[in-house]
N, C-alpha and C positions, 0 to 999 in steps of 0.2 A: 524719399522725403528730403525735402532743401534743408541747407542749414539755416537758413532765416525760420522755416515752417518748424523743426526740430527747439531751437531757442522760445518762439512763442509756444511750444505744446510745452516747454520744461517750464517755464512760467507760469501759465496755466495751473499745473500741476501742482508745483511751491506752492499759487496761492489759494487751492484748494486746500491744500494740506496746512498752510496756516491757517486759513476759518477753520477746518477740522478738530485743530489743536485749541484755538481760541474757542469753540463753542465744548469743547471737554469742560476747559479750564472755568469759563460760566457754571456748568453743572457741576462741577466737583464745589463751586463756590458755594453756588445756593443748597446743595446738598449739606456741606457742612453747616451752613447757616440755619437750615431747616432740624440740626441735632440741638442746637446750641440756642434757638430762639426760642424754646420752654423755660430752658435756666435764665438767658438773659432777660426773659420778661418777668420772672420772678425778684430775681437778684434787682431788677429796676424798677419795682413797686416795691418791695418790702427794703429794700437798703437807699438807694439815691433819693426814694420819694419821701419815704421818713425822715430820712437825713436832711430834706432840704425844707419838710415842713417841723422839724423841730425846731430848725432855727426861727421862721416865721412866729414860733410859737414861742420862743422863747423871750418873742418883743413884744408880747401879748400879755393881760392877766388874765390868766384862765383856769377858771377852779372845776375843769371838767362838766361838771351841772349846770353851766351856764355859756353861753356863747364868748368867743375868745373878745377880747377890747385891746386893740394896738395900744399900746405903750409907751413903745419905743428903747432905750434904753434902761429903763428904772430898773428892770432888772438884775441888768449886769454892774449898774452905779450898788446896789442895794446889796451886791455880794460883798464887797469891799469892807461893809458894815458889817457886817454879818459875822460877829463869833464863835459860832458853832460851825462857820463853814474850815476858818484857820483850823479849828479842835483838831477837826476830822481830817481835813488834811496835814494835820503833822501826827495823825494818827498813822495815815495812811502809809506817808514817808515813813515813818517808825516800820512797819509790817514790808515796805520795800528793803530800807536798810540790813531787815532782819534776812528776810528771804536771801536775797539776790545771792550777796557771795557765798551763805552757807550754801544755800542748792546748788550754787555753780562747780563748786570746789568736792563736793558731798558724790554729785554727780560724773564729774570728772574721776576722782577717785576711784568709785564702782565699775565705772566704763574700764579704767587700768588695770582691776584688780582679777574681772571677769572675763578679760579679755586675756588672760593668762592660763585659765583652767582651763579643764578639756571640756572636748564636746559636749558630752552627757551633763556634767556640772555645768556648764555655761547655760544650756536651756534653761535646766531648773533653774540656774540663781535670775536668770535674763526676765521668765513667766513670775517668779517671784516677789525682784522686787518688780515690776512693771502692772502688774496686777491692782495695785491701789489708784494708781492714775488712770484706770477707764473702770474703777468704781462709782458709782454713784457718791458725789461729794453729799449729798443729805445721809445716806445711808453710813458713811463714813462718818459724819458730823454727830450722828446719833449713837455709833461705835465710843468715840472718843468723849464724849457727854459722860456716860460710864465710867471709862477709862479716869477723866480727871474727877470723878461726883470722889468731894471732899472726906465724904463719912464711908462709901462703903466701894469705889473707886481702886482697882488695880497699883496703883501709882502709888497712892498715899497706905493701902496695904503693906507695901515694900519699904515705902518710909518707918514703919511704925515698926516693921520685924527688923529694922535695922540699928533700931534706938531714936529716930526722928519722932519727940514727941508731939509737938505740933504741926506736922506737914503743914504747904500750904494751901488753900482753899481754892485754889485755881483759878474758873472761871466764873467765883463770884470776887476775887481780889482783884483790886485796882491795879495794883503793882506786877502780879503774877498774870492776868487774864491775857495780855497781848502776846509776851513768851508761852504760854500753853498754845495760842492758837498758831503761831509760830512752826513749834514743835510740831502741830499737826502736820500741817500745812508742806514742812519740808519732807516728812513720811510719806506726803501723796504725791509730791511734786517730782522728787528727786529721782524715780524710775524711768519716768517720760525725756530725761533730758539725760538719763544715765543710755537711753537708749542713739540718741542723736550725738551722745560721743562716741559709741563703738562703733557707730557707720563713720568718723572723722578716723580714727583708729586703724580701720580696714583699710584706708585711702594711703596713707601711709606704708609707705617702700621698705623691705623687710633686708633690701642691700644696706639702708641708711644704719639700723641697729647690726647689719653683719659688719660693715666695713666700724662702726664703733668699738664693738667686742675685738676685733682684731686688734684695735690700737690700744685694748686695753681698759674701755672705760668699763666701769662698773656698771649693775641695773639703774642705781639711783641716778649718774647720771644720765646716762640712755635719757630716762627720765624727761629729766629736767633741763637737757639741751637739745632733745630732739622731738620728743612726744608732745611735751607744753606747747614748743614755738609750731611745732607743726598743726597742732589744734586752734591755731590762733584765728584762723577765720569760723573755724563751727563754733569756739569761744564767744567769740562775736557778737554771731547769729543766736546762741543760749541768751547772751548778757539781755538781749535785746527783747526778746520773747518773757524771758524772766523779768523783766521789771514790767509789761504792758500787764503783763498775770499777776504779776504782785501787787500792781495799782488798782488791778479789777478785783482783789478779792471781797464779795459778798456772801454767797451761799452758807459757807461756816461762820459768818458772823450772825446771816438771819435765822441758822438753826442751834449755833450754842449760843449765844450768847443776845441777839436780838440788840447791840449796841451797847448793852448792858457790860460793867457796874458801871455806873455814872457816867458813859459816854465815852468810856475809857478805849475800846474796843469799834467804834462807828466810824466806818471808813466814808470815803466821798462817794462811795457807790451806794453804800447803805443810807443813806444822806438823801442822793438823788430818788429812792426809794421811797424813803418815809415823807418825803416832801411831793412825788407824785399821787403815790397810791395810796400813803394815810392821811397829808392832809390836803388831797385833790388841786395843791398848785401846781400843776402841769407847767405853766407859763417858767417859773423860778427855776423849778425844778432843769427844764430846759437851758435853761440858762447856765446855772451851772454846771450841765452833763458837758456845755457847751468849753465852760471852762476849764473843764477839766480833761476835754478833750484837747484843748491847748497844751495844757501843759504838758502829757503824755506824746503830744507832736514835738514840742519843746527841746525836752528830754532826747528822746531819739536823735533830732537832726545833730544836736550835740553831739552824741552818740558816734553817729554819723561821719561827722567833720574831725572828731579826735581820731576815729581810725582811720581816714585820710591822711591828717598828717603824722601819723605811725609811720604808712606806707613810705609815704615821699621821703 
């Protein structure tokens, strides 16, 4: 064979072997596309389709039993008015304030303390506290009803053996009902995010704590100069998770307390609720999910840009 005839057969060949390659790389595509195209056709009816017809809707007045009628903005002009909608959102702010840094620091805490004990005690303490966060929050909510009921109630039992003659009334008081549901609320919270600090924990170089003890430092500051800054991105990631959960809490409001005493307790979710489902304004109700979907966007990119300029 010539070497001219030797060059065109090694060409040939190459670009056999490249259609070869390129028609794999088609079927590896449509393959994975054919795993993925049940979930992506679900996830784009029930999420993108919703999402883009609640706004539609929320330019609309539409009291469900009747056909939608465009709007336009009256809506979102009409939230601005609207009293009960500030209540509720400095309710809600109130139950973010309250959350966030206790469960952050609550959380962080357990992670440090469990991450110390052995093996056998680390399961049990790990399935223990972690155990209330893939509880059923009604089931839980209906535990804690109990728990704070004013007359025959756990909590106020302990008051009353203690000398506490008046305990308080929990969550029929104004003053008392948003710290009870608080209290819950960090119970069921703080296992979930005690578990996403031991995996930040593990990540963590066991040279950084040996070359420390050499020099001499103590556990606290071990602590406090390597453990804290080194959690500073799963911190982050909590801070951020933690506030989207503590702006959505509804479920223990619509089973202890239902908004109740006097609105004292009615978050902007619980809001958007009673404004869709009880009194069939879909249209309003939209509207403000819509706004309060801003603000929780808001929030984060904040969020966002402050740990940016940490970094830098």
């Amino acid at each position: 064979m010539s070497g001219m005839e030797r060059i065109k057969s090694s060409r040939q060949s190459g670009g056999w072997r490249r259609c070869r390659a390129g028609g794999l790389k088609r079927r590896e595509a449509l393959t994975g596309w054919a795993f993925v195209l049940p979930e992506l056709t679900g996830f784009s009816i029930f999420t993108f389709f919703s999402v883009g017809y609640s706004f539609y809707i929320s330019l609309t007045k539409y009291e469900l039993l009747s056909p939608p009628v465009f709007v336009g903005i009256k809506n979102y002009a009409r939230i601005f008015r609207d009293t009960k909608f500030f209540k509720y959102l400095g309710n809600t702010i109130y139950f973010v304030i309250g959350l966030v840094p206790t469960v952050l620091v609550i959380s962080m805490l357990l992670a440090i303390v469990i991450n110390r004990k052995t093996k056998i005690l680390t399961n049990i303490y790990r399935s223990a506290l972690f155990l209330p966060c893939i509880t059923s929050t009604v089931a839980i909510s209906l535990v804690w009803i109990w728990i704070l009921n004013p007359d025959i109630g756990i909590i106020n039992m302990i008051l009353r053996a203690v000398g506490v003659q008046n305990p308080p009334r929990w969550l029929e008081s104004v003053f008392w009902a948003k710290p009870a549901l608080i209290v819950m609320r960090i119970w069921q919270m703080s296992g979930y995010y005690m578990m996403i600090f031991l995996a930040g924990l593990q990540a963590i170089p066991d040279s950084l704590y040996e070359a420390a003890e050499i020099d001499g430092a103590s556990r606290r500051q071990r602590t406090f100069y390597i453990t804290v800054p080194m959690l500073s991105n799963t911190t982050f990631v909590v801070a951020i998770m933690l506030i989207i959960e503590s702006f959505n809490i509804f479920e223990a409001v619509f089973v202890m307390t239902e908004g109740r005493p006097l609105g004292s307790t009615n978050t902007l979710m619980y809001y958007i609720y009673q404004l869709g489902f009880q009194n069939y304004n879909m249209g309003y109700a939209s509207a403000v999910a819509w706004i309060f979907f801003l603000i929780i966007l808001g929030i984060t990119l904040v969020q966002y840009r402050f740990r940016r300029e940490i970094i830098v």
